[in-house]
N, C-alpha and C positions, 0 to 999 in steps of 0.2 A: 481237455487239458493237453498242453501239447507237451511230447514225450523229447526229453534231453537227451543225447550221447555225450559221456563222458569225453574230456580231451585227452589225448594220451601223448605220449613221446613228440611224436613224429608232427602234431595239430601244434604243442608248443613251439616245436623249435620253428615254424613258421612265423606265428607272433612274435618269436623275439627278434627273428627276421627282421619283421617289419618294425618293431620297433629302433633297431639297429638303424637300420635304414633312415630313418627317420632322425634321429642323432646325428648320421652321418652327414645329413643337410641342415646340421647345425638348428633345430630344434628340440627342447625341452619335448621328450617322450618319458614313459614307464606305462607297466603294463601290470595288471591286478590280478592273479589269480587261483584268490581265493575261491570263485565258487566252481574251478576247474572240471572236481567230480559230478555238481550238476549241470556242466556241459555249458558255461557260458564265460567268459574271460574278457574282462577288458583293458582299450587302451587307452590312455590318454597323453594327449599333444597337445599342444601348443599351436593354436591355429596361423593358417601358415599365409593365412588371404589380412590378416589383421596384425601379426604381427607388434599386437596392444598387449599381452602377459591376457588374450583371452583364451580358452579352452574349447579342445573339440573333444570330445568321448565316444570310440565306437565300443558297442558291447556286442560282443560277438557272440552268437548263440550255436550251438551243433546242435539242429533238431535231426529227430529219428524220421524219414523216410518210408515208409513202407512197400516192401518190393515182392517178385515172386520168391527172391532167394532171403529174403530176412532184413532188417532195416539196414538201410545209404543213408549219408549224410545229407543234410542239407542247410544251406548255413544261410544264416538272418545277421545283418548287421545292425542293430538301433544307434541312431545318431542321437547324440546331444550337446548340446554346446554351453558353454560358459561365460559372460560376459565378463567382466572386471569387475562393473559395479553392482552385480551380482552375485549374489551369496547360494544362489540355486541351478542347478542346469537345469535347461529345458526343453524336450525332447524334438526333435527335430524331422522325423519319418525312419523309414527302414529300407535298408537296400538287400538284395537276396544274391546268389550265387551257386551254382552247379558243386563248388571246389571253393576252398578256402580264401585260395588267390585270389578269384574270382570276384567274391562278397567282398573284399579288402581295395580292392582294384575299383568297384561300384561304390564305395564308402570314401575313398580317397577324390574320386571325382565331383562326388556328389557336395562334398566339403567344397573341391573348388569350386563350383556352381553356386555358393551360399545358400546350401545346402535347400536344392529344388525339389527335393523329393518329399511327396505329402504322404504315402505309403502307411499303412499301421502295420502291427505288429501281426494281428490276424490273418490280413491280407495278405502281406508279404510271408506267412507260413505258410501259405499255397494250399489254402484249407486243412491242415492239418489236426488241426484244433479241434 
């Protein structure tokens, strides 16, 4: 089972960042999170390559790390996307990152690429699991 770190302050105000960001280039954003104390929070946009009212979802996870000095983060992004004529999103891979920015910055690109990344969730936890 792979072990969560909660988001605190400072991991928020990042997400709202980006979703800011993201408004600011004149795209339909908001951001979810509710499951903040189990360490994962999502965002969702407005895909920015379709520009059809279709949907991207990254769900950002802070997994625990295990180090000599005590758990580091380490962050998983899962993609998902939304068509129009769909009522379901459907997962798309997962991008990893050192740093939040990082995972977000791998998640953004990977959107423009229509979305290349086949990665699972396991995988991309770096065996943590």
């Amino acid at each position: 089972m792979v072990k969560h770190l909660p988001f605190n302050e400072f991991d928020m105000s990042a997400i709202i960042n980006v979703v800011n960001r993201y408004k600011g280039a004149g795209l339909r954003a908001d951001y979810n999170m509710a499951r903040m104390a189990a360490g994962v929070v999502s965002i969702v946009l407005e895909d920015p390559m379709k520009r059809d009212g279709s949907l991207a979802v990254f769900e950002v996870h802070k997994l625990a790390r295990p180090t000599w000095f005590g758990n580091r983060a380490r962050w998983v992004v899962q993609l998902w996307s939304q068509s129009v004529q769909s009522r379901m999103a459907e997962k798309r891979g997962c991008v990893t990152g050192k740093t939040q920015a990082r995972a977000l910055v791998e998640a953004e690109t990977d959107l423009r690429c229509n979305f290349i990344s086949r990665c699972d969730f396991e995988l991309a936890s770096g065996g943590i699991i």
